[in-house]
C-alpha positions as a Markdown table, in Angstrom:
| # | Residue | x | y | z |
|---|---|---|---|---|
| 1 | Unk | -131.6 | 200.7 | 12.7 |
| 2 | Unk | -130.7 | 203.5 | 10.5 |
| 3 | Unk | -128.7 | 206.4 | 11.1 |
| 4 | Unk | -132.1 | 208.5 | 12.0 |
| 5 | Unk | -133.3 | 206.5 | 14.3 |
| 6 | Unk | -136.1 | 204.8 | 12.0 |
| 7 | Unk | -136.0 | 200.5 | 11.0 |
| 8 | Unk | -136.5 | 199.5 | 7.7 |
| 9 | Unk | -139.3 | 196.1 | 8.1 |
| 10 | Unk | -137.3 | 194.2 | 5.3 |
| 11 | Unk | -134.4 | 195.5 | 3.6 |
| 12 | Unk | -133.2 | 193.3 | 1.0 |
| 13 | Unk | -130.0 | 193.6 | -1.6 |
| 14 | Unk | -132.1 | 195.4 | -3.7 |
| 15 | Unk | -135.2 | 196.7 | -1.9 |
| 16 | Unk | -136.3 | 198.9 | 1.1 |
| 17 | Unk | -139.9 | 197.2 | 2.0 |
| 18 | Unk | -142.4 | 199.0 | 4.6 |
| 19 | Unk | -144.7 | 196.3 | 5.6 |
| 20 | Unk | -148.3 | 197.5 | 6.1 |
| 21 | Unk | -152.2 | 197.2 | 6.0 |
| 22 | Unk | -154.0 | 198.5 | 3.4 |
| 23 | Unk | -155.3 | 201.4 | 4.9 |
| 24 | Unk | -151.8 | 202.9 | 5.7 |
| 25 | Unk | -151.1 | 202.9 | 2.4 |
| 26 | Unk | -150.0 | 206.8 | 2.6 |
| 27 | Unk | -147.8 | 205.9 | 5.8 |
| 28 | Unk | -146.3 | 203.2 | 4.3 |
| 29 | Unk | -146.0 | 204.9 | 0.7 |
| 30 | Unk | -143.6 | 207.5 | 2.8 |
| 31 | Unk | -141.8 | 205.1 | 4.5 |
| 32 | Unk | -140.9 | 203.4 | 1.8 |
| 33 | Unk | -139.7 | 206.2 | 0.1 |
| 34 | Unk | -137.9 | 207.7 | 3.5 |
| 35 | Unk | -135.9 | 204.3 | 3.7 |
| 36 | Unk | -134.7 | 203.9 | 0.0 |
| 37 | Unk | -133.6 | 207.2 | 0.1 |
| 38 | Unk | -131.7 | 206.3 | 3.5 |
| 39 | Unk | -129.9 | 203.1 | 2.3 |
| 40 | Unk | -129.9 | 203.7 | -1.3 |
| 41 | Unk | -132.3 | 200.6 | -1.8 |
| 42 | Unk | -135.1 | 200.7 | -4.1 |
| 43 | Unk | -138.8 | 201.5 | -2.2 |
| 44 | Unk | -140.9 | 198.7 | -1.8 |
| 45 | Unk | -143.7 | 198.0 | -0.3 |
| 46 | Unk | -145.9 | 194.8 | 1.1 |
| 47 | Unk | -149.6 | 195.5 | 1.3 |
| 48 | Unk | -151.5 | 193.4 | 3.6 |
| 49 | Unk | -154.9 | 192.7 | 2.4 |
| 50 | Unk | -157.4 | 192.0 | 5.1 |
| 51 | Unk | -160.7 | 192.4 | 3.5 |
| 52 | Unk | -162.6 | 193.5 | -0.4 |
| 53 | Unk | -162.6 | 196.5 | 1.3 |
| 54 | Unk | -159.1 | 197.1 | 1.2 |
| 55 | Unk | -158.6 | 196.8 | -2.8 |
| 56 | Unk | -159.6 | 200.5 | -2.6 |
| 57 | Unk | -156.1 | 201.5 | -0.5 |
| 58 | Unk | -154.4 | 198.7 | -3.2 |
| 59 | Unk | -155.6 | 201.3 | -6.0 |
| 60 | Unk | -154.4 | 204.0 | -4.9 |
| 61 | Unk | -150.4 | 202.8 | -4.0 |
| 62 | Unk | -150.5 | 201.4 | -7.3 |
| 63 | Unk | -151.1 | 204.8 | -9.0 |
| 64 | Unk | -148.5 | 206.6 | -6.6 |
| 65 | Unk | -146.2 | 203.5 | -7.1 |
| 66 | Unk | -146.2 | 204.1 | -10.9 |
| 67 | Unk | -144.7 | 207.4 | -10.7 |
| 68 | Unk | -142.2 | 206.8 | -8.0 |
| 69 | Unk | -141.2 | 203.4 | -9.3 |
| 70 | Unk | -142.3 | 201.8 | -6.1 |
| 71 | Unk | -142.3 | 198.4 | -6.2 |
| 72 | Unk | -145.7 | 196.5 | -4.7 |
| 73 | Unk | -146.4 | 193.2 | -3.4 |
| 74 | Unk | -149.4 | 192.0 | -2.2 |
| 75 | Unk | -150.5 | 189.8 | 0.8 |
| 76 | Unk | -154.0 | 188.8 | 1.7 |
| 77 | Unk | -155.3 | 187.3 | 4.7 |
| 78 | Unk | -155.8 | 183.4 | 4.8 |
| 79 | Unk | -159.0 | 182.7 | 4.9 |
């Protein structure tokens, strides 16, 4: 737990990861960012792919990603 209150899903040596579906891809964009900042990790975050659907939400992390070298991994559901 962090000093606010808030729990980092994975925090690595390196890396702050959020864990989330695609379509919280702003919430966990924020997160990420909110517990880098809070350990002095690097953001991160997993997106979990459930659907074609969700390539949409995968689009747009990327793009914000980009700019606030957030690092991305992807998951998708076993079919």
């Amino acid at each position: 737990m962090l000093s606010d209150g808030t729990r980092v899903d994975c925090l690595t040596e390196e890396y702050a990861i959020e864990f989330d579906f695609a379509d919280k891809w702003a919430e966990a964009t924020g997160q990420s960012l909110h517990y880098a900042l809070m350990t002095g990790k690097k953001p991160g975050i997993v997106i979990i792919i459930e659907k074609e659907s969700d390539k949409k939400h995968l689009k747009k992390v990327k793009g914000i990603a980009l700019k606030k070298d957030i690092k991305i991994w992807q998951v998708k559901k076993d079919s």
